[in-house]
DOPAMAR-848106 format. One line per 3 residues: number of its first residue (from 1); their letters; for each residue x, y, z of N, C-alpha, C, O. Coordinates in steps of 0.001 Angstrom, whole numbers, plus 500000, padded with zeros to 6 digits. Layout:
BEGIN
NUM = a = X Y Z X Y Z X Y Z X Y Z ~ ...
//
This chain:
BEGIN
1 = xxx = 312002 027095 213535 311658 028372 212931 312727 028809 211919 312527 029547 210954 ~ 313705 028338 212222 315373 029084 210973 315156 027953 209801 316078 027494 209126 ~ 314156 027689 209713 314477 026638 208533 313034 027082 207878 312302 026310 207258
4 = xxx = 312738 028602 208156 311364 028438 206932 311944 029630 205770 312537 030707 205701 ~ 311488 028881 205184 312447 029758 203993 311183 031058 203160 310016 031095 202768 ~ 312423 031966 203271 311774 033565 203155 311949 033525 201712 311001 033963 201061
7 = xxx = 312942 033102 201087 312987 033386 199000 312478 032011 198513 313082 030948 198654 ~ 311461 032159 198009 311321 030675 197740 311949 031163 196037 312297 030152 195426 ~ 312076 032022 195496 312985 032070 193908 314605 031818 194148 315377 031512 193239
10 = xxx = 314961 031989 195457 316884 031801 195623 316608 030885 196441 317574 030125 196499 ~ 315657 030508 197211 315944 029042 198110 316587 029541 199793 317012 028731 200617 ~ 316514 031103 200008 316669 031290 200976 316476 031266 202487 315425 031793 202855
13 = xxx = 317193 030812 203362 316462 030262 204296 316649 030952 205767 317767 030756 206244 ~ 315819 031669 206512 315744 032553 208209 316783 032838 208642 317003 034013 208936 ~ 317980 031620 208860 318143 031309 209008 319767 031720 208518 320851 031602 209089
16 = xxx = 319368 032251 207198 320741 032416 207067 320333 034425 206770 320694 035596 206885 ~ 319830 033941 206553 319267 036172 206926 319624 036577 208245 320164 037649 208520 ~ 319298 035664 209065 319989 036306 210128 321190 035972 210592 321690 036403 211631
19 = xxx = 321758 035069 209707 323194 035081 209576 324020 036483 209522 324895 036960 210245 ~ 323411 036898 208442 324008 037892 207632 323279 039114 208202 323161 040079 207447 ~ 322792 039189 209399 322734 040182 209781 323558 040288 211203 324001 041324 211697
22 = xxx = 323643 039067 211691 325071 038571 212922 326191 039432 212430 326975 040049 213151 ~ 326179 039402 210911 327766 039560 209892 327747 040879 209669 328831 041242 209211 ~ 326894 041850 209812 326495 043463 209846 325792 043210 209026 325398 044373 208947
25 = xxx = 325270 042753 208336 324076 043676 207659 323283 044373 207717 322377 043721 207199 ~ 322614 045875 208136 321683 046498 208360 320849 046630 207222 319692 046970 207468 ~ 321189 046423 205899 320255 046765 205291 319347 045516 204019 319807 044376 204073
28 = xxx = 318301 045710 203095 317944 044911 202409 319322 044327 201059 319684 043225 200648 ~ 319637 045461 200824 320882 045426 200031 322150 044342 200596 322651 043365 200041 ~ 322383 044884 201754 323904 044317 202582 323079 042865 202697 323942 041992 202786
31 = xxx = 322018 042390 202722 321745 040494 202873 321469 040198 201803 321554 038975 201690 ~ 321020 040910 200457 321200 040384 198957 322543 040445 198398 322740 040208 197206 ~ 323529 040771 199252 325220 040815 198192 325702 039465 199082 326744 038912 198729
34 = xxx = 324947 038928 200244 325522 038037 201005 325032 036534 200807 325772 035553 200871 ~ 323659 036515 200555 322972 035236 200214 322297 035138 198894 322063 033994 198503 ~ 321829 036444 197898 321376 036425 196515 320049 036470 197102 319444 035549 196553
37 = xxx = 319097 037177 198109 317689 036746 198562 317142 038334 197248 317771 039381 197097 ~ 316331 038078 196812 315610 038901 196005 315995 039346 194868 315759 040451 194379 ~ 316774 038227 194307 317334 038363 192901 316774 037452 192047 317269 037507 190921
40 = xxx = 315866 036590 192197 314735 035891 191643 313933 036247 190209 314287 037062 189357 ~ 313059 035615 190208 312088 035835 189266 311159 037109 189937 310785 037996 189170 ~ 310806 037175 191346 309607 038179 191562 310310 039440 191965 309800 040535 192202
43 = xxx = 311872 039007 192007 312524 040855 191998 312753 041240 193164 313405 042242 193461 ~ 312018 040153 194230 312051 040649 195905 310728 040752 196072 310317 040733 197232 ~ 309990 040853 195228 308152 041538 195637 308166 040457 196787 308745 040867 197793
46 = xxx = 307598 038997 196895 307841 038561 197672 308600 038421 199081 307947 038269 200113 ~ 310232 038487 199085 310689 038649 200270 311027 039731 200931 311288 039740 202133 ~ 311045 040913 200031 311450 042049 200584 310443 042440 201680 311111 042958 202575
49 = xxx = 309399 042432 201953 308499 042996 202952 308737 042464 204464 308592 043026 205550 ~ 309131 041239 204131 309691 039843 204973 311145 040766 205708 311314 041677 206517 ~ 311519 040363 205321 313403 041052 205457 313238 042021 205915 313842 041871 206977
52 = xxx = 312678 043412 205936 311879 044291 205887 312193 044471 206919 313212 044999 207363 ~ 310830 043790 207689 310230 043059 209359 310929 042533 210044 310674 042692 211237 ~ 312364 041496 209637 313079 041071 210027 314315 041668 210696 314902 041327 211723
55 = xxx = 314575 042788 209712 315734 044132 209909 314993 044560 211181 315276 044211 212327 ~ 313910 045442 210763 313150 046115 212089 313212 045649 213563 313430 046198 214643 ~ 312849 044055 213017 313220 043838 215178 314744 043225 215468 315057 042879 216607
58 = xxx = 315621 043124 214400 316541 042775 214851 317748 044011 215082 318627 044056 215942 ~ 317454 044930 214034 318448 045847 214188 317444 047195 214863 317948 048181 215402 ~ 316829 047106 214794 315966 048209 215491 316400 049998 214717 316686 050969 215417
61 = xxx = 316358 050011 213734 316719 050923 213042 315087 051797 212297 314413 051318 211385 ~ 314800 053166 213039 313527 053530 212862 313450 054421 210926 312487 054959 210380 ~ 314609 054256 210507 314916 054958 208922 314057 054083 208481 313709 053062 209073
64 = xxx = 313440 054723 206697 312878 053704 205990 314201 052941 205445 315283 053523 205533 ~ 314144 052004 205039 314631 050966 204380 314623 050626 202727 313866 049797 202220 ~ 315525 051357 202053 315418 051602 201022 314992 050620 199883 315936 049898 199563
67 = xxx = 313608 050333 199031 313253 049485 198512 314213 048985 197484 314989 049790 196969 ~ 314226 047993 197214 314873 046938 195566 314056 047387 194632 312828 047359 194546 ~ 315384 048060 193523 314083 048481 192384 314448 047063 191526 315474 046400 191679
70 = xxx = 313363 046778 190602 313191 045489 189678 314375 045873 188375 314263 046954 187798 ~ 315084 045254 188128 315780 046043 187089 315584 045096 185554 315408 043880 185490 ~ 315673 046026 184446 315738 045162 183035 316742 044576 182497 317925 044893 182625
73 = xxx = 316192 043491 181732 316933 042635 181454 318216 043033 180340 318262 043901 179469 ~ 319347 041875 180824 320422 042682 180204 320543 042734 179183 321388 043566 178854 ~ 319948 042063 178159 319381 041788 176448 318237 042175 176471 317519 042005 177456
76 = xxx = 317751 042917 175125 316409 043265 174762 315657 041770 174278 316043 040894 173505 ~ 314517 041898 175032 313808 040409 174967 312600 040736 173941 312005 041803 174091 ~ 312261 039954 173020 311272 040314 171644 309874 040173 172862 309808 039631 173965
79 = xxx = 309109 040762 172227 307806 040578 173041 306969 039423 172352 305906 038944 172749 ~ 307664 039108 171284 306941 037481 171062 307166 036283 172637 306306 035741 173331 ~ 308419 036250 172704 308322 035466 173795 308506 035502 175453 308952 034856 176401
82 = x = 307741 036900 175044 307455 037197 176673 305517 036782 176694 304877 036874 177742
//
């Protein structure tokens, strides 16, 4: 089961999320400064819901869980080649 991987954009793997929650992490933030999980191409849309669920039964913490906002890119990108 620790080997199915939750970011498929960082290659992240159960496994080490709950590493980094062994290491304190309570939150979505504190396991993206530790493994890079939702810094991808989809921004987290993908794993964040995951991690989410994962926090919930491991840390048992009934607060919402503050979402990943998508942020823009650090150069203005022409809309030709987007």
């Amino acid at each position: 089961m620790e080997k199915t991987c939750i970011c498929r954009c960082e290659g992240v793997f159960l496994e080490e999320i709950l590493q980094a929650i062994d290491e304190g992490a309570t939150s979505f933030q504190g396991i993206k400064k530790r493994n890079r999980i939702g810094m991808g191409h989809c921004q987290g849309r993908t794993c964040q819901p995951i991690v989410r669920d994962i926090l919930r039964k491991k840390v048992g913490a009934n607060s919402l869980f503050e979402l990943q906002k998508a942020q823009a890119p650090v150069r203005p990108v022409p809309l030709g080649k987007l």
